[in-house]
C-alpha positions in Angstrom: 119.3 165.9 54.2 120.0 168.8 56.6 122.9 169.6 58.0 124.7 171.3 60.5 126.9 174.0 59.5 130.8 174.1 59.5 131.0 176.8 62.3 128.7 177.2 64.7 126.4 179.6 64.7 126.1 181.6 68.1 123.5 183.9 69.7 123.7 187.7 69.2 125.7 188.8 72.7 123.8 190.0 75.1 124.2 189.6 78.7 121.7 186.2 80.3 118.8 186.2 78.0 117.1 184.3 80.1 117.1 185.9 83.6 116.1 189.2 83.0 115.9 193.0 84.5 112.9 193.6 85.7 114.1 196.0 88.4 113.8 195.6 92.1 111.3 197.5 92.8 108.4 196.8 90.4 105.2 195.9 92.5 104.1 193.7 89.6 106.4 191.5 89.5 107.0 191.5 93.2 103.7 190.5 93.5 103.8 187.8 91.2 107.1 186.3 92.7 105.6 186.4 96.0 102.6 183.8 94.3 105.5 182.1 92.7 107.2 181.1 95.9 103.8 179.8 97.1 102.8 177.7 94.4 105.9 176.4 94.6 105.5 175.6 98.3 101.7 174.2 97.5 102.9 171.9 95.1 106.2 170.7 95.9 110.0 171.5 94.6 110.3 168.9 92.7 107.4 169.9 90.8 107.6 173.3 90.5 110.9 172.7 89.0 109.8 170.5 86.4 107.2 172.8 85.3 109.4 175.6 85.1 111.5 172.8 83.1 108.6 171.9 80.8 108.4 175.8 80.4 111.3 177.0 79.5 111.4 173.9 77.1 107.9 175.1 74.8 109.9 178.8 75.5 112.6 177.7 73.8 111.3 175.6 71.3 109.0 178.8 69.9 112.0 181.2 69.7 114.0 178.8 68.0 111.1 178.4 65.4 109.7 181.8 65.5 113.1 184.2 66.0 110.6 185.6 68.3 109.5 186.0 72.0 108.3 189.4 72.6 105.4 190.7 75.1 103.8 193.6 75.2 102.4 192.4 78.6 104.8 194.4 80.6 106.1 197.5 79.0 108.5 198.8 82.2 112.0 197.0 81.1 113.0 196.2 77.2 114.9 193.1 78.6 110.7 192.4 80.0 109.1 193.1 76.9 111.3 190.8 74.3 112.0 188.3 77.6 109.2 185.4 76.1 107.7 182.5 77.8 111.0 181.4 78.9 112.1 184.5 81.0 109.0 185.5 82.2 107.9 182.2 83.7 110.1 179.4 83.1 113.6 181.4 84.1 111.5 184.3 85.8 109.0 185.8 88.8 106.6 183.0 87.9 108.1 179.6 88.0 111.9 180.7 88.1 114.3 178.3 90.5 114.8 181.1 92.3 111.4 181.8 93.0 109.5 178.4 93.5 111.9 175.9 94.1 113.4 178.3 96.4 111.0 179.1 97.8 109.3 175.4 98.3 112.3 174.9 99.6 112.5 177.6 102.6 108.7 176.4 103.1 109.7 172.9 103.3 112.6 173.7 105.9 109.8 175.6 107.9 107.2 172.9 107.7 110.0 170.3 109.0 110.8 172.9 112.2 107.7 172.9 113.3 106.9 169.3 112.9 104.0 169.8 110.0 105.4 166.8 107.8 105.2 163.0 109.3 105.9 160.7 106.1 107.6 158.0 105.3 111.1 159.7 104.0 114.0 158.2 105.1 115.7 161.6 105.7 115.1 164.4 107.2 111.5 165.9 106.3 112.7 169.3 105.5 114.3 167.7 102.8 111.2 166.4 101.3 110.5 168.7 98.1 108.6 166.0 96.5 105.8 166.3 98.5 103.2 169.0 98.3 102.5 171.3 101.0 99.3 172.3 100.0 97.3 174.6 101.6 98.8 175.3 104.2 98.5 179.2 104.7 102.0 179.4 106.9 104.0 177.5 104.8 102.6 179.9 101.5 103.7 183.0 103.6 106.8 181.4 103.6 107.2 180.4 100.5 105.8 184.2 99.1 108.3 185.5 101.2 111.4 183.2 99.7 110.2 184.1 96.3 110.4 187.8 96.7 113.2 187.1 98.6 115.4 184.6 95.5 113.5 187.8 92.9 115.4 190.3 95.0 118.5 188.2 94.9 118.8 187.3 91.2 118.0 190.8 90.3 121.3 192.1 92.2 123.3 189.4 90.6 122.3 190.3 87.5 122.3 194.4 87.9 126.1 193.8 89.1 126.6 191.4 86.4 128.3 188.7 88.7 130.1 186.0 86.8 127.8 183.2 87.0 123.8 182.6 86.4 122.1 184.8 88.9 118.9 182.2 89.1 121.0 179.3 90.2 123.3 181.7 92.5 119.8 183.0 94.3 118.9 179.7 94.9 122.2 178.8 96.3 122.2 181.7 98.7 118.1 181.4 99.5 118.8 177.9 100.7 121.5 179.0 103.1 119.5 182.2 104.4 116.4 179.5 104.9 118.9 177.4 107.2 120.1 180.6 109.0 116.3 181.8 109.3 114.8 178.5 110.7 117.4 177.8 113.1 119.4 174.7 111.3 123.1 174.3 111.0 124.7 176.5 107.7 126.6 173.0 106.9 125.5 170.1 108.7 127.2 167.3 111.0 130.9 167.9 110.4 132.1 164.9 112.7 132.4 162.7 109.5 134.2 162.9 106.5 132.4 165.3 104.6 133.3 163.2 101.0 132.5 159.7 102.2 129.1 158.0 101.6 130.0 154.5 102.8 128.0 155.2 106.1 124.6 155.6 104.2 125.9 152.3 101.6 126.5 150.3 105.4 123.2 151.6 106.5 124.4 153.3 109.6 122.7 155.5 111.4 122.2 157.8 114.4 121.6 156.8 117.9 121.3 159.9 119.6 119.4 163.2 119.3 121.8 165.9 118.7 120.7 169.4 119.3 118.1 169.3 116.0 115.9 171.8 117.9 112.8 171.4 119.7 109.5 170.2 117.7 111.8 169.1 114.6 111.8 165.4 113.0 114.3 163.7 115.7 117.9 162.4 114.8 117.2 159.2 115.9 117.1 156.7 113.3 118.1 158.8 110.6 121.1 157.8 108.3 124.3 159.0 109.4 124.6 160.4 105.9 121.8 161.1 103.8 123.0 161.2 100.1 121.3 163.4 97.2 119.5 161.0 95.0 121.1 157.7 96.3 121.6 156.1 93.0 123.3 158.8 91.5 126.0 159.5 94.3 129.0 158.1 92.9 132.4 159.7 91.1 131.8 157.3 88.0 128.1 157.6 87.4 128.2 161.2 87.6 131.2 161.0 85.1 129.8 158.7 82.5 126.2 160.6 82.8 127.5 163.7 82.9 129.5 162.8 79.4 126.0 161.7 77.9 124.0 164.4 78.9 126.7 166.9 77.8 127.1 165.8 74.3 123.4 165.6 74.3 123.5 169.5 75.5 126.1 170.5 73.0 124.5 169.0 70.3 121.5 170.3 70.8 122.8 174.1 71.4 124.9 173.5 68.1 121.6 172.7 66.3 119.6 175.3 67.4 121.4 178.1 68.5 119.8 177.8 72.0 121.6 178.1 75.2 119.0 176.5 77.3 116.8 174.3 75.2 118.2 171.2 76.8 118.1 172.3 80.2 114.9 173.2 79.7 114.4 169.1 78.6 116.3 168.1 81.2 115.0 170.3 84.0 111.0 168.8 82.8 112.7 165.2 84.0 112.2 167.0 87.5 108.6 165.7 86.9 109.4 162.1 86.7 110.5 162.7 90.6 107.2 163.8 92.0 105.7 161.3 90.5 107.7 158.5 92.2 109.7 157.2 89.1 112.6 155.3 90.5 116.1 155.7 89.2 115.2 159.1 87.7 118.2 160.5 86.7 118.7 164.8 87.6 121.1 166.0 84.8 120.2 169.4 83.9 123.1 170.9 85.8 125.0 169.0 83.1 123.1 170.2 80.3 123.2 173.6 80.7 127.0 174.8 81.0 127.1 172.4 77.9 124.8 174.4 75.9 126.8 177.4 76.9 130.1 176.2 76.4 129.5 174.0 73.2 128.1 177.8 71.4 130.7 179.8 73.2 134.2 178.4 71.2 135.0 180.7 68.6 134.9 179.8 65.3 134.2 176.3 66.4 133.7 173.1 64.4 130.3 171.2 65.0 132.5 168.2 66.5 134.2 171.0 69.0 131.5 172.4 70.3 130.2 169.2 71.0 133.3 167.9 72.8 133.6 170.6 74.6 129.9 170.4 75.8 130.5 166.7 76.9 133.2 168.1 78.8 131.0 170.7 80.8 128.7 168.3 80.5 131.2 165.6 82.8 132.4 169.3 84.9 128.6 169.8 85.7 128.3 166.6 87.2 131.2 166.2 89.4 130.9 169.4 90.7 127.1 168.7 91.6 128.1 165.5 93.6 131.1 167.3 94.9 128.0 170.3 96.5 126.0 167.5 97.0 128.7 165.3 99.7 130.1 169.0 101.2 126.2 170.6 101.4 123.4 168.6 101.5 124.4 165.0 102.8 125.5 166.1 106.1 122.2 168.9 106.7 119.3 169.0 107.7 117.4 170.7 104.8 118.0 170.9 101.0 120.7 172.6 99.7 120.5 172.0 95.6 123.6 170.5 94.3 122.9 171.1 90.7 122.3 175.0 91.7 125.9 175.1 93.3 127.6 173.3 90.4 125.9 175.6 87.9 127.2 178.5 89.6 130.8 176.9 89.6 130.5 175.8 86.2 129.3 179.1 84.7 131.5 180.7 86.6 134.4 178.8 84.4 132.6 179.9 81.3 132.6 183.6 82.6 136.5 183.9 83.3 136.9 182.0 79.8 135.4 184.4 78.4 136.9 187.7 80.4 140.3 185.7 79.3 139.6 185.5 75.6 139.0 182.4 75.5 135.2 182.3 74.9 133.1 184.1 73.6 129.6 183.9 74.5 126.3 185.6 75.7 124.9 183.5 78.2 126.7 184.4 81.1 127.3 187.9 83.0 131.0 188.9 83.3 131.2 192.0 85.2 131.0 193.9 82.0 134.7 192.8 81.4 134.1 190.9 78.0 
C-alpha cells in the first residue's frame, strides 16, 4: 500500500510556475492573448474558465506523471519553453483568467451598456458570464482588447514580483478598468450596508431608475442586492466548504507535489455553471492557497500540511464572500470574488514566507525570500 511520506516533499523554488514570463512585448503571444479574450467573450466566462480549469487540470496531471512539461514551440523565454500545457494555456495567453475570463468579462460589461443582452437573469445583464456572446464582432474587439490588456497586466506583476498571483491580481484590476472604461460605478450602490444580504433573502428591490446610463438594462425591478451565487452567500457555508475543499487541496498538493492540481479540479467545476447545474458549488479560490500553503510549511508532517491547507482552505472562502458583499453585490458588472480573495490569500502566503515562516515557490515575494 502506498504511502505518503513523513515530510512533505516540496517543489524546487522557483518564482509562480505557472504564470510565466513571456515578456511584454512579444507579438506572438500578444496575438494569441488578443484571441484569448475573444473566445472568451464568444463563449462565455463561465466557460472559458472552466476550460482553462479542465486545462490546467490534464497540465498538471502530465507533469506530475511525466517530471516533464517542456515546449519547444516557443523558444524566446526559458520560463516559455519548460512552461507545459498548464502555463501556456490553462494559466497563460490562451485560456488564462486573465485573458478570457477577463476579458468575457469587459465584453459582457460592454454588451450590457449598450443594451445587446435581453434574458431572463435576475440581475444585471453585464453580470451574465454564463451566457455566450457569440459572434458578435464588437463584443470580440472587446474582449481581444481585455486580453491583451489582463497579458500586459500579469506580465508587470510578475516582472516586479508583486506578492501575490499576478493572474488573479490582473483580473482583479481588468474588472475595475472595464467598470471605469464603460461608464459604471468603481463600487456600486453604497446607500446600503455593504455586508448585509437580507435585502436580496426579503426579495426587495428597486423602484426607481438611478443614474445606470442611457441604453443600459434599467434599475427597475432589479434586487436591491444582487448576491454572487445566492446559495453560497453565507458566513457558515463558506466556512464549512471552504474547510472541505481545503483539506481536499492540501491533500492533494501533499500527494503530488503540485501547487495547482486541485484548483485546476476545482476551477473545471466552472463548467457545471454554464451548463445550468443548480447549487454548483465555486471553491477553487479555496483550493488553491491550500495547495500552496499545505507544501509551503517547512519540514511539515503530512497531517500539517493538510491542516494548514483546510485552514487556507476556510481563509479562501471567507475572504471570497467578504469581495463578493463589498464588490460585486452592490455593482453593476462582475467583479470576481474568488480573484480578489486569491490575491488576499496569496498575499498571506507571500509575507509568510518574506518572514520565515514559509517556505515555498508558488508565490512572488519581491525577491525578498
Amino acid at each position: 500500500m502506498a504511502t505518503l511520506p513523513e515530510t512533505v516533499v516540496r517543489p524546487v523554488r522557483r518564482v509562480m510556475p505557472m504564470a510565466v514570463d513571456g515578456g511584454l512585448l512579444a507579438v506572438d503571444l500578444l496575438l494569441v492573448a488578443f484571441a484569448g479574450g475573444a473566445i472568451g467573450a464568444a463563449v462565455g466566462g463561465y466557460a472559458a474558465y472552466g476550460l482553462a480549469g479542465l486545462t490546467i487540470t490534464i497540465g498538471e496531471i502530465a507533469r506530475v506523471t511525466t517530471d516533464g512539461g517542456g515546449t519547444s514551440l516557443v523558444s524566446g523565454s526559458a520560463d516559455l519553453g519548460t512552461a507545459g500545457v498548464t502555463g501556456l494555456v490553462g494559466y497563460g495567453p490562451v485560456l488564462g483568467p486573465h485573458v478570457a475570463f477577463a476579458g468575457a468579462a469587459a465584453a459582457a460589461a460592454f454588451a450590457g451598456r449598450k443594451g445587446h443582452l435581453d434574458t431572463d437573469f435576475p440581475y444585471h445583464e453585464a453580470k451574465h458570464l454564463s451566457t455566450p456572446l457569440g459572434p458578435r464582432p464588437a463584443a470580440l474587439a472587446v474582449g481581444g482588447v481585455f486580453g491583451i490588456l489582463g497579458y500586459w497586466l500579469a506580465q508587470l506583476s510578475l516582472r516586479l514580483a508583486l506578492p501575490w498571483d499576478p493572474v488573479a491580481a490582473s483580473v482583479v484590476v481588468s474588472a475595475l478598468l472595464h467598470r471605469a472604461v464603460f461608464g459604471y460605478s468603481l463600487v456600486g450602490r453604497l446607500d446600503t450596508d455593504v455586508l448585509d444580504m437580507s435585502p436580496y433573502e426579503d426579495g426587495d428591490r428597486r423602484m426607481a431608475t438611478d443614474g445606470d446610463g442611457e441604453g443600459a438594462q434599467s434599475l427597475v425591478g432589479r434586487y436591491v442586492v444582487e448576491p454572487w451565487l445566492s446559495y453560497q452567500s453565507e458566513w457558515a457555508v463558506v466556512t464549512v466548504l471552504g474547510l472541505v475543499v481545503g483539506v481536499f487541496g492540501g491533500f492533494l498538493a501533499v500527494a503530488t507535489g503540485s501547487y495547482f492540481l486541485a484548483f485546476g479540479i476545482a476551477a473545471t467545476g466552472m463548467l457545471f455553471l454554464t451548463a445550468g447545474v443548480e447549487r454548483f458549488p465555486v471553491t477553487h479560490h479555496m483550493a488553491l492557497p491550500a495547495g500552496i500553503a499545505a507544501l509551503a510549511v517547512p519540514n511539515a508532517t503530512p497531517v500539517v500540511a493538510v491542516l494548514v491547507g483546510g485552514g487556507f482552505g476556510v481563509l479562501g472562502g471567507v475572504l471570497g464572500e467578504l469581495a463578493q458583499r463589498v464588490a460585486y453585490a452592490h455593482a453593476d458588472t462582475h467583479f470576481d470574488p474568488p480573484s480578489a480573495s486569491i490575491v488576499l490569500t496569496t498575499l498571506l502566503v507571500a509575507v509568510l514566507d518574506i518572514a520565515g515562516v514559509f517556505q515555498q515557490a508558488g508565490v512572488p515575494t519581491l525577491g525578498l525570500a
